[in-house]
DSSP file (Angstrom, degrees, kcal/mol; ACC not computed):
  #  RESIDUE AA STRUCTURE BP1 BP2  ACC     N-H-->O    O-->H-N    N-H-->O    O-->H-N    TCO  KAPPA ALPHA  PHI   PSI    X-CA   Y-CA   Z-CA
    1    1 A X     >        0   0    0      0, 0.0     4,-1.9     0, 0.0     5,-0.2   0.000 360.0 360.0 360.0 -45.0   -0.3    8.6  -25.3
    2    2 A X  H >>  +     0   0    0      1,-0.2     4,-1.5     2,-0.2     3,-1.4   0.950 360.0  40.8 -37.5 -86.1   -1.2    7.6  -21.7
    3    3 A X  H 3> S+     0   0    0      1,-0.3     4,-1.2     2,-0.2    -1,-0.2   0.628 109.9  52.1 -40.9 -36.9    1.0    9.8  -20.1
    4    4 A X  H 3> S+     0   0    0      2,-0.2     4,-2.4     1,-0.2    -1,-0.3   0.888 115.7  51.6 -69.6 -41.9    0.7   12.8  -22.2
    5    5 A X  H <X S+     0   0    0     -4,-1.9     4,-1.9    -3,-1.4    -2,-0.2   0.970 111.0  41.2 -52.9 -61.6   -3.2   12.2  -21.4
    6    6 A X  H  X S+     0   0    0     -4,-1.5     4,-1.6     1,-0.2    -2,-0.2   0.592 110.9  60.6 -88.0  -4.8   -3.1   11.9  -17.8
    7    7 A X  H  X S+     0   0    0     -4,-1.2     4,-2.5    -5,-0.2    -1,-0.2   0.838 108.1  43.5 -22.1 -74.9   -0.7   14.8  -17.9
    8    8 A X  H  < S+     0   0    0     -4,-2.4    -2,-0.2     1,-0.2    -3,-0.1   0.722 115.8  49.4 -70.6 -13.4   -3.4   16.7  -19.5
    9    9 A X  H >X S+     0   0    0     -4,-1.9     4,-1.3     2,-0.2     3,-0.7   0.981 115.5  40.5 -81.4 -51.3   -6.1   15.3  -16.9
   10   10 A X  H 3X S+     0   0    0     -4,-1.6     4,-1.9     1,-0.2    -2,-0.2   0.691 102.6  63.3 -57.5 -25.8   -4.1   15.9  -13.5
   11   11 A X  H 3X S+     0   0    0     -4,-2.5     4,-0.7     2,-0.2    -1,-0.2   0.472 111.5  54.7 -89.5  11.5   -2.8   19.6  -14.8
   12   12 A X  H <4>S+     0   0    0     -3,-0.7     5,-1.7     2,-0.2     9,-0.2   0.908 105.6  45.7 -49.0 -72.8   -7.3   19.9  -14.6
   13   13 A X  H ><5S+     0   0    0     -4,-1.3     3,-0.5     3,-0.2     5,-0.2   0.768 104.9  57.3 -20.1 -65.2   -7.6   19.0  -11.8
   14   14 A X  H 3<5S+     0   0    0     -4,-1.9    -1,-0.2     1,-0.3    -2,-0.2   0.886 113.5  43.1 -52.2 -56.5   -4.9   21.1  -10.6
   15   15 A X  T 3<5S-     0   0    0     -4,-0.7    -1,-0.3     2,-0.1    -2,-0.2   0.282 118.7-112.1 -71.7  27.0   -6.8   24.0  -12.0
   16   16 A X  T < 5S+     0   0    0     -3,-0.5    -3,-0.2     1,-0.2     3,-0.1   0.914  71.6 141.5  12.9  70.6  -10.1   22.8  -10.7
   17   17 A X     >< +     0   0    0     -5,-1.7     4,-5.5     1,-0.1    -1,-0.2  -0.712  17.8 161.1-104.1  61.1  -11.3   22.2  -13.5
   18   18 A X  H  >  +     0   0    0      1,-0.2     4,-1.6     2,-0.2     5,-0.2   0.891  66.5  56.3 -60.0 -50.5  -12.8   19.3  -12.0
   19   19 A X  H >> S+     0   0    0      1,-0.2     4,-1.6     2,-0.2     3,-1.5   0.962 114.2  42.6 -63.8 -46.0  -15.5   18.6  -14.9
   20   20 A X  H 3> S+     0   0    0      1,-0.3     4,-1.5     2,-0.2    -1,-0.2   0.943 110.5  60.6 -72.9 -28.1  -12.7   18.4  -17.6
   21   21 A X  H 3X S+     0   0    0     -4,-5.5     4,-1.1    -9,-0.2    -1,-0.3   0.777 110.2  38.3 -18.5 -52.8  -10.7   16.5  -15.3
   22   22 A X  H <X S+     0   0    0     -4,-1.6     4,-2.4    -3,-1.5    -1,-0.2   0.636 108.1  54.6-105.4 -35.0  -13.1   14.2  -15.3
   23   23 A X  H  < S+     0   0    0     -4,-1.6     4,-0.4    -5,-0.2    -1,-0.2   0.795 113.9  52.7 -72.6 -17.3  -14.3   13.9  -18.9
   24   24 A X  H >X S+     0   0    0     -4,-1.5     3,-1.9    -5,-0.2     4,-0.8   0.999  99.0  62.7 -60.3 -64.8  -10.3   13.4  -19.5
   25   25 A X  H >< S+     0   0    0     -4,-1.1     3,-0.9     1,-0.3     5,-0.3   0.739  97.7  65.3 -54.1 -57.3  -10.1   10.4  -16.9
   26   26 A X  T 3X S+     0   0    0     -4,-2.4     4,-0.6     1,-0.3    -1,-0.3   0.439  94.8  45.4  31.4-100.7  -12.5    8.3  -18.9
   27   27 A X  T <4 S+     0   0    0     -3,-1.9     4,-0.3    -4,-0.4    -1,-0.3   0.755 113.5  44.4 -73.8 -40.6  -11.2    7.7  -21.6
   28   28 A X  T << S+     0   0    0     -3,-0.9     2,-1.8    -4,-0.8     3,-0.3  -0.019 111.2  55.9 -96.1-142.5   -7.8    6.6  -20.6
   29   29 A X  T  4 S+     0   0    0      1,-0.2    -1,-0.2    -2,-0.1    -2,-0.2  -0.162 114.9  50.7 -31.6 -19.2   -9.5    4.3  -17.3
   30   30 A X  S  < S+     0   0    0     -2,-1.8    -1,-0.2    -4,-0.6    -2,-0.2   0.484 109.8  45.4 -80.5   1.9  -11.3    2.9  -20.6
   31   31 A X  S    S+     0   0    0     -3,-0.3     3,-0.4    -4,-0.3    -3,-0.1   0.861  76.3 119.3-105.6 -39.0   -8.3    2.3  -22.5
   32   32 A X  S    S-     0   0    0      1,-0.2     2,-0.8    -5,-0.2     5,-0.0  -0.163  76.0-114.0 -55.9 146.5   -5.9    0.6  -19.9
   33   33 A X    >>  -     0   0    0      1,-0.2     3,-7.5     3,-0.1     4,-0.8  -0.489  35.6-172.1 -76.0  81.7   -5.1   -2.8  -21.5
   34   34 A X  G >4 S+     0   0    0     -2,-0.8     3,-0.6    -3,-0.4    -1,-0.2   0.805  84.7  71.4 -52.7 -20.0   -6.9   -5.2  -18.9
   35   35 A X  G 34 S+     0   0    0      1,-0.2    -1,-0.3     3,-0.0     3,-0.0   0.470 109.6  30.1 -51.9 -26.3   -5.6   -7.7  -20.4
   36   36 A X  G <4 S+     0   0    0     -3,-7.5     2,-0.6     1,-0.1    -2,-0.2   0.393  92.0  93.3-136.2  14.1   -2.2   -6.4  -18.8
   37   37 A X  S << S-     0   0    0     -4,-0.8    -1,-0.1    -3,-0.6     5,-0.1  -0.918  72.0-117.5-128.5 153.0   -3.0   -5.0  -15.9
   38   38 A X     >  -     0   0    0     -2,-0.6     4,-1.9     3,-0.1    -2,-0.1  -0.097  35.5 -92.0 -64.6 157.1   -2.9   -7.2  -12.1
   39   39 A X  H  > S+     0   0    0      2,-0.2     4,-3.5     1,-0.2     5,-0.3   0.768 115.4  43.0  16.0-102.4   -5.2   -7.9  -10.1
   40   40 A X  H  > S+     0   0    0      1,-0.2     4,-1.3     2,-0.2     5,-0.2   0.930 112.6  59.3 -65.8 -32.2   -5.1   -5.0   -7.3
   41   41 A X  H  > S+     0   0    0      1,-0.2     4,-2.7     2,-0.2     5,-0.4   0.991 103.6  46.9 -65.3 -49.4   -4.7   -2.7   -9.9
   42   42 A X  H  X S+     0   0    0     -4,-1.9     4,-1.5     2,-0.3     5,-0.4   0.813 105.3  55.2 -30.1 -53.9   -7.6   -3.5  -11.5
   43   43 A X  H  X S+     0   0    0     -4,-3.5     4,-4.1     1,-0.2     5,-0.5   0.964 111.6  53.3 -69.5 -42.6  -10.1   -3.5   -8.5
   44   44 A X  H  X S+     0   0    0     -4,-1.3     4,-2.0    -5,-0.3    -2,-0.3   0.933 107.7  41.1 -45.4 -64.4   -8.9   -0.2   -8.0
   45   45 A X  H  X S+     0   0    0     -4,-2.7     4,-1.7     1,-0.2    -1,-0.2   0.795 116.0  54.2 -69.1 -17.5   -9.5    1.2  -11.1
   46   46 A X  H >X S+     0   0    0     -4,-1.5     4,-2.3    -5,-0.4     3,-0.6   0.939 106.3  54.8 -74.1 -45.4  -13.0   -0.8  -11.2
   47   47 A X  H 3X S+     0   0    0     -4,-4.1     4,-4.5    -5,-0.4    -1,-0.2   0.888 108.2  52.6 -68.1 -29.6  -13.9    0.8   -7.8
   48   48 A X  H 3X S+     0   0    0     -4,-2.0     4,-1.3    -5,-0.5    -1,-0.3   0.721 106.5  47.6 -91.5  -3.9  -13.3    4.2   -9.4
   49   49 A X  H <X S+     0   0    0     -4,-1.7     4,-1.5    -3,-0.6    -1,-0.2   0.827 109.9  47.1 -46.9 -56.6  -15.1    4.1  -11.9
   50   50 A X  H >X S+     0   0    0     -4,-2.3     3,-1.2     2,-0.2     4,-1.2   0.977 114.5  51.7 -53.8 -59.1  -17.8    2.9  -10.4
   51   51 A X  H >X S+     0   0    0     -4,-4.5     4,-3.5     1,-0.2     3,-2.1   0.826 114.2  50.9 -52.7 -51.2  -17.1    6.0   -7.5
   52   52 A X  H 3< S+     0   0    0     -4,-1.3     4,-0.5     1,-0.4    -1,-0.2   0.415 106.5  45.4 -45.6 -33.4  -16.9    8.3  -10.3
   53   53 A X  H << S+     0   0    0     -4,-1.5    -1,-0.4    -3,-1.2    -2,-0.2   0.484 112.8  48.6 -37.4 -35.3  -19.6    7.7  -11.9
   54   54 A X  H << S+     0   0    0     -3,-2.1    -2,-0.2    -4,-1.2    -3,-0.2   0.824 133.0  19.1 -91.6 -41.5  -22.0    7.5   -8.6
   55   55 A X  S >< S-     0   0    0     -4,-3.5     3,-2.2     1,-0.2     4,-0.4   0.551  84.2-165.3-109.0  -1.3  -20.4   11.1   -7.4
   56   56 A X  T 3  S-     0   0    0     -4,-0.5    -1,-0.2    -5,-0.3    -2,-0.1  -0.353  75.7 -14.2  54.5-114.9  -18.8   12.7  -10.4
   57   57 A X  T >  S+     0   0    0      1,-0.2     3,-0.6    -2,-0.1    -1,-0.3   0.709 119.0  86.8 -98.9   7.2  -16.6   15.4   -9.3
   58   58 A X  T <  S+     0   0    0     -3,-2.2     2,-0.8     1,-0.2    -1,-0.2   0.839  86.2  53.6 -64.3 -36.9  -18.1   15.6   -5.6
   59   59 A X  T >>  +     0   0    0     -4,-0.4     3,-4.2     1,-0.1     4,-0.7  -0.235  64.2 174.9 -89.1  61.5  -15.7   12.8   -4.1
   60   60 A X  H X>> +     0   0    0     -2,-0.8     4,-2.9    -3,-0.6     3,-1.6   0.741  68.1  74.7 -36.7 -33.1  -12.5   14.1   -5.1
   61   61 A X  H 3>5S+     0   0    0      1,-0.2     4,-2.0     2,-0.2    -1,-0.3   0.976  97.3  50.2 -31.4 -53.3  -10.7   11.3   -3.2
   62   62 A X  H <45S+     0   0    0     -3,-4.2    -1,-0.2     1,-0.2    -2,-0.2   0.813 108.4  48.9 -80.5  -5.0  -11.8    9.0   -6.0
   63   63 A X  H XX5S+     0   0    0     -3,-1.6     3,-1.3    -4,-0.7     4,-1.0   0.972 113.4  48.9 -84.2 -58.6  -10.5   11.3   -8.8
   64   64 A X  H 3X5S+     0   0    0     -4,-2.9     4,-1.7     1,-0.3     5,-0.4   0.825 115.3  46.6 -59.9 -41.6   -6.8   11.6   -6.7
   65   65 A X  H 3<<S+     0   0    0     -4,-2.0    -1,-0.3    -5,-0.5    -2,-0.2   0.349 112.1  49.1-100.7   7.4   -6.8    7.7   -6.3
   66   66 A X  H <> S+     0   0    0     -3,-1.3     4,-2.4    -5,-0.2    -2,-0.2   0.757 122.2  36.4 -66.4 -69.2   -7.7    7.1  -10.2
   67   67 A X  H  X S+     0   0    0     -4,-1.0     4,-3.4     1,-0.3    -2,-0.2   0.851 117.7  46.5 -63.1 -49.3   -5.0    9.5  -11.1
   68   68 A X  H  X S+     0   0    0     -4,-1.7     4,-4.1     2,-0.2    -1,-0.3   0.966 116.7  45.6 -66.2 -51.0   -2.6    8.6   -8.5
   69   69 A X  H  > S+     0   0    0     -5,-0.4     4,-2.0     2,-0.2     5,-0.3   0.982 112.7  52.9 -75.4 -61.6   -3.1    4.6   -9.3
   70   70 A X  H >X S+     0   0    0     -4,-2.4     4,-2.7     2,-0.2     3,-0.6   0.870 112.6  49.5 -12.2 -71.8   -2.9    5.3  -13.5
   71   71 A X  H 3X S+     0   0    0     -4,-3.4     4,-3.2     1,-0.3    -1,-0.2   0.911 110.6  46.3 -46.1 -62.0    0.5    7.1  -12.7
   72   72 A X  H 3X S+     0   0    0     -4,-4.1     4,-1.8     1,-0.3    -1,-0.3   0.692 113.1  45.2 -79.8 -20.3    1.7    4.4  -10.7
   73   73 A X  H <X S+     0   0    0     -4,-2.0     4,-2.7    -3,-0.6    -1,-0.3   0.917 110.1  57.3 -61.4 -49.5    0.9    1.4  -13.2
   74   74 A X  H  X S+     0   0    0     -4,-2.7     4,-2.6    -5,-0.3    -2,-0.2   0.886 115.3  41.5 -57.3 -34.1    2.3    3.5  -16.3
   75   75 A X  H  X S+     0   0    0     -4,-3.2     4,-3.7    -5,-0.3     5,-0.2   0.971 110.6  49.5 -70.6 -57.5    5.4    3.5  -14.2
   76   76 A X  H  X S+     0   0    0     -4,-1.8     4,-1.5    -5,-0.2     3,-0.2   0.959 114.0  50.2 -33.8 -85.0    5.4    0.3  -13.1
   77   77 A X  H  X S+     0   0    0     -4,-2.7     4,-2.4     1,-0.3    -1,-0.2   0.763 106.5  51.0 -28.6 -50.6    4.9   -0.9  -16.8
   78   78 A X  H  X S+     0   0    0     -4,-2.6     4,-1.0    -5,-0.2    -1,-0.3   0.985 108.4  51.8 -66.3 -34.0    7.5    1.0  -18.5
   79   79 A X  H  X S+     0   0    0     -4,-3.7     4,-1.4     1,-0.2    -2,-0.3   0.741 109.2  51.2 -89.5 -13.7   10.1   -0.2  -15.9
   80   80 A X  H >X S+     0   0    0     -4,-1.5     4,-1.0    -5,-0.2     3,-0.7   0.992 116.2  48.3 -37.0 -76.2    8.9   -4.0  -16.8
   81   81 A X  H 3< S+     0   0    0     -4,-2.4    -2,-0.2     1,-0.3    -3,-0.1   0.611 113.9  38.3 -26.2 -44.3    9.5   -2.8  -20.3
   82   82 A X  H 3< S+     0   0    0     -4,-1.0     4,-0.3     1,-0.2    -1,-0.3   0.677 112.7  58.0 -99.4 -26.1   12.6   -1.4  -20.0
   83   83 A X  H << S+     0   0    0     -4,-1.4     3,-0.3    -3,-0.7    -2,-0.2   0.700 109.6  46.2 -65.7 -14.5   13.8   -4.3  -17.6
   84   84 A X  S  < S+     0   0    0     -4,-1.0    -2,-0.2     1,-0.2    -1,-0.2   0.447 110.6  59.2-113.8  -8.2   12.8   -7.3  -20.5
   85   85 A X              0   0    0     -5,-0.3    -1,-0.2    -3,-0.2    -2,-0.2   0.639 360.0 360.0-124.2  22.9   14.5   -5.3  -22.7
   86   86 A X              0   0    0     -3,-0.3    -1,-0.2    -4,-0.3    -2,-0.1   0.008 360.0 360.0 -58.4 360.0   17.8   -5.1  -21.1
């Protein structure tokens, strides 16, 4: 569900379609399991909220570094997954 989501959020972007971008990102930075994700990921995603909120779609940096840091936990996470269950 993530992925297929943040799929749909980045190929927005990509069309600068910044505003749906943005109404995508949301939901899925409200959905990550905090419960499971460290530390630095976690200030990160807290700091882009926050930036996203304060500028919307005007600081794209903080939309690319939402996106970018999402991708790279979801990866991170399956290969946990798929390592514990080897």
């Amino acid at each position: 569900l993530f992925r297929s989501s943040l799929g749909a959020c980045a190929d927005n972007f990509a069309a600068e379609q910044l505003g749906f971008g943005v109404e995508l990102l949301w939901p899925i930075l409200n959905a990550m399991p905090k419960d499971q994700v460290d530390t630095e990921f976690r200030k990160v995603f807290v700091e882009c909220s926050k930036r996203l909120e304060q500028f919307g779609t005007a600081r794209r940096e903080y939309i690319l570094l939402a996106v970018y840091t999402c991708d790279v936990w979801l990866v991170a996470k399956c290969a946990m997954k798929k390592q514990a269950a080897e």
